[in-house]
C-alpha positions as CSV (number, residue, x, y, z in Angstrom):
1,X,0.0,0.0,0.0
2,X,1.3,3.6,-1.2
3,X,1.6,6.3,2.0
4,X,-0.4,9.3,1.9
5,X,2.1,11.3,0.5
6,X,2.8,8.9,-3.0
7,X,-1.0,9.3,-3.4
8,X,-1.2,12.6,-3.7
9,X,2.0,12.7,-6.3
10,X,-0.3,10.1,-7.8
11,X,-3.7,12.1,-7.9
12,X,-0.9,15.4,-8.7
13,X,-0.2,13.4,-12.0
14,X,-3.4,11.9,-12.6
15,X,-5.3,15.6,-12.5
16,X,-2.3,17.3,-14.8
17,X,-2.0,14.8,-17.3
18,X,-5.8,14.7,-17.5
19,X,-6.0,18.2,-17.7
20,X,-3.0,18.7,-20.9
21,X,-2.9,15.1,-22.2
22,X,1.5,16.0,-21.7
23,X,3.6,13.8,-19.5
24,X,4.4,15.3,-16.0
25,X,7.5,16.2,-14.6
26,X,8.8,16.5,-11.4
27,X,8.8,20.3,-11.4
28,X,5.5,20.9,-12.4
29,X,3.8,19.1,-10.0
30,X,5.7,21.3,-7.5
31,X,4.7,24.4,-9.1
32,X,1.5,23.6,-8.9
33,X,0.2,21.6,-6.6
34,X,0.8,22.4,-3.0
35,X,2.3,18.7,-1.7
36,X,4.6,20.2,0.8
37,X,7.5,18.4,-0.1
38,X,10.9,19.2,-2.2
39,X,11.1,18.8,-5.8
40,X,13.9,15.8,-4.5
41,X,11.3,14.2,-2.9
42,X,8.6,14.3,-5.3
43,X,11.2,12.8,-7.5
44,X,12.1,9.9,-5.2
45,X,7.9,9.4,-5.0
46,X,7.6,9.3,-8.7
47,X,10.5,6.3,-8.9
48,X,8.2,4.4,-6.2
49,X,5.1,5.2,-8.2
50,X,7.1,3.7,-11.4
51,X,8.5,0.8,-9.6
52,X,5.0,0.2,-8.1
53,X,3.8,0.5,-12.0
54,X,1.2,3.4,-11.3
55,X,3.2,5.4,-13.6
56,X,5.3,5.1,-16.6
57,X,7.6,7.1,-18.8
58,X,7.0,7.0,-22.7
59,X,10.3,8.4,-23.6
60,X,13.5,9.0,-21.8
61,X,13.1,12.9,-21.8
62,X,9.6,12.9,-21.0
63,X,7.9,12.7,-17.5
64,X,5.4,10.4,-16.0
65,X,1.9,9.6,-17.4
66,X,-0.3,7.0,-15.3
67,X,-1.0,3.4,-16.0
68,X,-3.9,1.7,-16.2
69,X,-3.0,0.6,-12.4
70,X,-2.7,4.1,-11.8
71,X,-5.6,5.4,-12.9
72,X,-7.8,2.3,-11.1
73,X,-5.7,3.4,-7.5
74,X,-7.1,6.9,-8.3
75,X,-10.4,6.0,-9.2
76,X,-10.7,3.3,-6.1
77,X,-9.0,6.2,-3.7
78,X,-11.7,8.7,-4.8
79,X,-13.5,9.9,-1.6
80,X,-16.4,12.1,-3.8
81,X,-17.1,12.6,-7.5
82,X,-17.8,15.6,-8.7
83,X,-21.9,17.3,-8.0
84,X,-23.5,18.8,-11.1
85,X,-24.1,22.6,-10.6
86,X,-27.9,23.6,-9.4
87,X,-27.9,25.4,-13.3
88,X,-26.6,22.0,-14.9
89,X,-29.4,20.2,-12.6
90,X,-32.6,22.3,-14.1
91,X,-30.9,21.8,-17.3
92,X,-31.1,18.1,-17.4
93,X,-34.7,17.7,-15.7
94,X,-36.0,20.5,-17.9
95,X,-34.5,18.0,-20.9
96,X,-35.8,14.5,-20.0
97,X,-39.3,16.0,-18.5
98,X,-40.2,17.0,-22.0
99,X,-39.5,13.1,-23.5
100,X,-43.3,11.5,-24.7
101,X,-42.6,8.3,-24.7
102,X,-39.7,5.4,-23.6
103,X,-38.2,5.8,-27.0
104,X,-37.7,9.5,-26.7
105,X,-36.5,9.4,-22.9
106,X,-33.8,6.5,-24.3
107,X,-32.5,9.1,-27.4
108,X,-32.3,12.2,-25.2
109,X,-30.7,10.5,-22.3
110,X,-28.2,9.6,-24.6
111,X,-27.6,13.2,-26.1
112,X,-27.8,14.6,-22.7
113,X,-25.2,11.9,-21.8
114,X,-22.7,12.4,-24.5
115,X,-23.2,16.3,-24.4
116,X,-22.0,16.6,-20.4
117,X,-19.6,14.0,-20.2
118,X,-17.8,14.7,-23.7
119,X,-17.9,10.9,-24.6
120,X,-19.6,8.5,-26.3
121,X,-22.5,7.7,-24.5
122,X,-24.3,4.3,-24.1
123,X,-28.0,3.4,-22.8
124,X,-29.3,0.3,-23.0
125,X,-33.3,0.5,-23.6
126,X,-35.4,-1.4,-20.7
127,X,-35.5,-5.4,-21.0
128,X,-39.3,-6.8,-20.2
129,X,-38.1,-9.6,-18.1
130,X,-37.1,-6.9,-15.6
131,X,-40.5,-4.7,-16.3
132,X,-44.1,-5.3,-14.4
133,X,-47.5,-4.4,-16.0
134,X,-48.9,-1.2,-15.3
135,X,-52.0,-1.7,-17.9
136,X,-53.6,-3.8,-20.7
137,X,-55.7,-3.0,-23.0
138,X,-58.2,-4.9,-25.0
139,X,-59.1,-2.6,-28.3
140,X,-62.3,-4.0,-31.1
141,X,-60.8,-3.1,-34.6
142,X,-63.9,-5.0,-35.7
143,X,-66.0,-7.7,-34.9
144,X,-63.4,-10.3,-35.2
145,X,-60.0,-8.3,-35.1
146,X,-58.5,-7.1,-31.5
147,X,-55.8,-5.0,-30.7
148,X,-54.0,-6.2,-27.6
149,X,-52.0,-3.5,-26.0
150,X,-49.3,-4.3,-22.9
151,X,-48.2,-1.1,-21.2
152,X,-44.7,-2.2,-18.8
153,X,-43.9,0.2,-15.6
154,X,-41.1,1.2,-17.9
155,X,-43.1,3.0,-20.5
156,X,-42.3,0.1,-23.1
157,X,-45.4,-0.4,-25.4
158,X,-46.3,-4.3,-27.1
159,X,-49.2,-4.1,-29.9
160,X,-50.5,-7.3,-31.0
161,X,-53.3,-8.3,-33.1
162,X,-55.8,-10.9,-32.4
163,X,-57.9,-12.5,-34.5
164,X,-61.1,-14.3,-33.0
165,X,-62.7,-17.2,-34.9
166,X,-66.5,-15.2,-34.6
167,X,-67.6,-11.9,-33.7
168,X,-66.7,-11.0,-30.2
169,X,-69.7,-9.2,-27.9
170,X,-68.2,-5.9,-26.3
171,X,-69.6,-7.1,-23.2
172,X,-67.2,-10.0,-23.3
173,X,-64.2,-7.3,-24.1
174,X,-65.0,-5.2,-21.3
175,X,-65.1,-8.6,-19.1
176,X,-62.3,-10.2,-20.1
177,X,-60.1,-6.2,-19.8
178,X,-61.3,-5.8,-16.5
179,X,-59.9,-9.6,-15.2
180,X,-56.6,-9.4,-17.1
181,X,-55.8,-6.0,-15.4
182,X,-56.9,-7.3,-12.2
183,X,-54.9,-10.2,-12.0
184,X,-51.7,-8.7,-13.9
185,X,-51.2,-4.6,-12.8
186,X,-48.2,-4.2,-10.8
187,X,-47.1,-8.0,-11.6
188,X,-43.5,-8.7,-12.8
189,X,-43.5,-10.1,-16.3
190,X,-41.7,-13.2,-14.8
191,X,-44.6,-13.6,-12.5
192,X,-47.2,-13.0,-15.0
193,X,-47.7,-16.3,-16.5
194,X,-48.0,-18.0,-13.4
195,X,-51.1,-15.1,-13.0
196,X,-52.8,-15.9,-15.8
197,X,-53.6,-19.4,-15.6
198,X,-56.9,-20.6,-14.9
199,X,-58.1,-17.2,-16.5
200,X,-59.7,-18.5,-19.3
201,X,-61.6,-21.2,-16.9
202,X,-63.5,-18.2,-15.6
203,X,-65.7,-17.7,-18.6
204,X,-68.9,-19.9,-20.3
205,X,-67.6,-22.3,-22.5
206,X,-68.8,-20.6,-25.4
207,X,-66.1,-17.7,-25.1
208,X,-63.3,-19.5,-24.0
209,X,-61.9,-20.1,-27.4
210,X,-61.5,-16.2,-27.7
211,X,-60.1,-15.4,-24.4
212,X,-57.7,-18.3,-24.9
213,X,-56.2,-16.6,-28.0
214,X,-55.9,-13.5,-26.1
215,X,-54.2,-15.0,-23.3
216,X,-52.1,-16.6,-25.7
217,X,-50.9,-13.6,-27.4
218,X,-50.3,-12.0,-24.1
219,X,-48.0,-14.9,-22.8
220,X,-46.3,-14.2,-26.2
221,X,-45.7,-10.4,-26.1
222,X,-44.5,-11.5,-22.2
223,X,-41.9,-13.6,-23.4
224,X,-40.7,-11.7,-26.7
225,X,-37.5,-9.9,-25.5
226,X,-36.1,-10.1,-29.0
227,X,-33.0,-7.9,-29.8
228,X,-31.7,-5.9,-27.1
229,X,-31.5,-2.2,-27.6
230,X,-28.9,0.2,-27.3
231,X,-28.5,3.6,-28.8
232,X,-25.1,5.3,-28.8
233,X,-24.4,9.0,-29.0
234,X,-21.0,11.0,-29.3
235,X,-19.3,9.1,-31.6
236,X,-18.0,12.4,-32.7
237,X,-16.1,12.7,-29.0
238,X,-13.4,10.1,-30.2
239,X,-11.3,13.2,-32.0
240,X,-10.5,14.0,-28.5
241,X,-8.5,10.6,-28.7
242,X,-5.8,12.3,-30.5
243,X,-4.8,11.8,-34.1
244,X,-3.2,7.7,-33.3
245,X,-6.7,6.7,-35.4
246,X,-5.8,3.0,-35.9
247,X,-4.7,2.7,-32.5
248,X,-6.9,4.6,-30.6
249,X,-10.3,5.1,-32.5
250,X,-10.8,2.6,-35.3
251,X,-11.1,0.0,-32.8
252,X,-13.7,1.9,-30.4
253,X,-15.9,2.5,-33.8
254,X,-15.6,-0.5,-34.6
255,X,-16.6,-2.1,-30.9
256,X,-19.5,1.0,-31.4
257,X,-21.0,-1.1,-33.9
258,X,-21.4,-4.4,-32.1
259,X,-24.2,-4.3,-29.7
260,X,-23.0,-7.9,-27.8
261,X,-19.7,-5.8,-27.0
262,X,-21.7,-3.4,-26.0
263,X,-23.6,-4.9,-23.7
264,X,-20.4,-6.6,-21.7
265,X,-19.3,-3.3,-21.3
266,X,-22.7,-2.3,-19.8
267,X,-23.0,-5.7,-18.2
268,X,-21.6,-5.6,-14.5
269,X,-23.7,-2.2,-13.5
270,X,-26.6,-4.2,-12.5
271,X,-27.7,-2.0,-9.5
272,X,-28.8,1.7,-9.6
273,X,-27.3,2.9,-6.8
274,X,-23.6,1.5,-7.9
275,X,-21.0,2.7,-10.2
276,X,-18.9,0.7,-12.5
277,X,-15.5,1.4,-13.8
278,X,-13.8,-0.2,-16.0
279,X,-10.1,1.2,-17.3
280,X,-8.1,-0.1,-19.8
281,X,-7.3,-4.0,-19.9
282,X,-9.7,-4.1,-17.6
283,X,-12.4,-4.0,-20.2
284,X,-13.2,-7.6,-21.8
285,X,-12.7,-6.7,-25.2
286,X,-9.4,-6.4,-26.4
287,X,-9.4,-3.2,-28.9
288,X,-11.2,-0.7,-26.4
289,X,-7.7,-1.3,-24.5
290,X,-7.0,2.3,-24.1
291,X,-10.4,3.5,-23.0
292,X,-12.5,3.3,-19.8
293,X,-16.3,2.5,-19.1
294,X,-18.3,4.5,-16.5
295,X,-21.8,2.8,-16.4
296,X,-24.5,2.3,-13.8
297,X,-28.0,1.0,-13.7
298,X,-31.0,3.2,-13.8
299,X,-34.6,2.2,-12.4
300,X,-36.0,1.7,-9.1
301,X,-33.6,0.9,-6.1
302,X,-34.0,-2.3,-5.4
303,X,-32.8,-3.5,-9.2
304,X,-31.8,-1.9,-12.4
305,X,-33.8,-1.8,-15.5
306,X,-31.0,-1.8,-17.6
307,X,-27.9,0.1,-17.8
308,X,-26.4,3.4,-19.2
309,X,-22.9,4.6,-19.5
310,X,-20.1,6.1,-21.4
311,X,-16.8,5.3,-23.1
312,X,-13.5,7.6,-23.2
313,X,-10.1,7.7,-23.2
314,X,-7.9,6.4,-20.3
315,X,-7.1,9.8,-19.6
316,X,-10.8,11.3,-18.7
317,X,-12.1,13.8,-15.9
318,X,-12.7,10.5,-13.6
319,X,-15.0,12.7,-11.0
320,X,-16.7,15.0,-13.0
321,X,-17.9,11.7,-15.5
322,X,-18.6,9.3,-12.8
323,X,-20.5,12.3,-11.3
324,X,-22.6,12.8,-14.2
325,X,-23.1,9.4,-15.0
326,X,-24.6,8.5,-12.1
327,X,-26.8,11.7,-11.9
328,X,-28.1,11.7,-15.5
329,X,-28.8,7.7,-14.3
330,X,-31.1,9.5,-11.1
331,X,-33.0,11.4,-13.7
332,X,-33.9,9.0,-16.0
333,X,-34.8,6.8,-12.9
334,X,-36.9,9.4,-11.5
335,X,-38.8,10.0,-15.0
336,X,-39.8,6.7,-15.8
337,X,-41.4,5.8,-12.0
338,X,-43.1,9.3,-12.4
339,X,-44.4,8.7,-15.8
């Protein structure tokens, strides 16, 4: 374990290097951070900090820049991340208040995301199997075509058509509503099957054909997770990489286009109320080697929904991001129980 001292040379480097992207030398750190020491004995801390392999030198003339190990001791040594200002706060509950629907709070938390944090920003859309029902609906088209609508406590909206065998009494539609909403509102999707059966048994013989089919189809929306969604934002952020384009960015665009990649990188923030950080080698795929992953989980507090976060360079604002991240996260939260 580094003393108290060697960690602040190493959060001295960390913040310069952060701040100018240069290598830091012994006398700048001196000039201008107030460590209390002598430039001799900044120096001696730097050669424990190298030997330690928090920091390295890329050429002989050069000074220190942080490793990957570095930058995880600074991260894991943070005691706070950075607050949002009370004007950036109104700013980004004024934004997501004015989404319509789940779609539109997904593509503007994403914007928002990219836009404070200056990276590329990731949200993964709500999965059902972590949603509940908060309505359905049983809509006549005509006599023998229904529209089934399933309504999730995320805002996610499943349309299905049904098509019943004779015409269907609107008596028998307002019925069979009524029951489904009883026994489903507020029920997670994982529990919902169980919920539904004997349903059908509750009606004359006559009309259990139809409500059968319409049980049917609901089990079906239930269970149809299909592709997972992401949108991405701030792809154009990468120029802050630097111009080392085959290196640095070709690899993160590429990553940008597979959603499975993404969704390991988004993967471990499973909880709302924790932040992950990922930096470097760290991450499990091997061409985003030289960036880090700040993600969370948004939705209640007991379990996430799904997950949202950002990609950079090695080298990013480690408090401010992690600060926004997790706040952006509170918003979004906060919107969808609301809504």
């Amino acid at each position: 374990m580094l003393d108290e001292r060697k960690l602040d040379v190493l959060r001295a480097i960390v913040e310069d290097y952060v701040a100018t992207h240069e290598p830091v030398g012994s006398k700048t750190l001196v000039d201008r951070h107030n460590l209390g020491v002598s430039p001799a004995t900044v120096r001696n801390d730097m050669a424990a900090l190298e030997e330690e392999g928090y920091i390295t030198q890329p050429h002989t003339s050069a000074g220190r820049i942080p490793t990957d190990a570095g930058y995880r001791l600074f991260v894991d040594k943070l005691s706070t991340v950075k607050t949002l200002s009370a004007a950036e706060k109104k700013a980004i509950s004024s934004f997501l208040t004015g989404a319509v629907d789940l779609d539109d709070v997904v593509r503007r938390t994403v914007r928002l995301l990219a836009q404070i944090t200056r990276q590329v920003a990731i949200v993964q859309y709500p999965t059902l199997i972590r949603s509940s029902v908060r309505h359905v609906e049983v809509v006549t088209m005509t006599p023998r075509r229904l529209l089934l609508v399933l309504i999730t406590s995320t805002g996610r909206v499943e349309q299905r058509i049904v098509e019943a065998q004779a015409d269907v009494d609107e008596q028998l539609v307002a019925d069979l509503r009524s029951r489904l909403n009883t026994v489903l509102t507020g029920q997670r999707l994982t529990d919902a099957t169980t919920a539904l059966t004997g349903v059908a048994e509750t009606f004359p013989p006559a009309d259990r054909p139809f409500v059968t089919a319409i049980v049917t189809t609901l089990l079906e929306a239930f269970t149809d997770e299909g592709e997972q969604r992401i949108a991405v934002g701030g792809a154009a952020n990468l120029t802050r990489y630097g111009d080392d384009f085959e290196r640095n960015v070709k690899p993160v665009l590429e990553a940008l286009e597979e959603h499975v990649i993404l969704l390991k990188l988004l993967g471990e923030a499973t909880h709302p109320q924790t932040l992950t950080v990922r930096i470097g080698h760290e991450n499990p795929y091997e061409g985003l080697a030289t960036t880090s992953v700040v993600a969370t989980g948004y939705g209640p507090k007991s379990e996430a929904l799904a997950t949202l976060g950002i990609v950079g360079p090695t080298h990013m604002d480690y408090p401010s991001t992690m600060g926004a991240v997790r706040a952006v996260a509170r918003y979004v939260s906060q919107i969808l129980a609301d809504s």
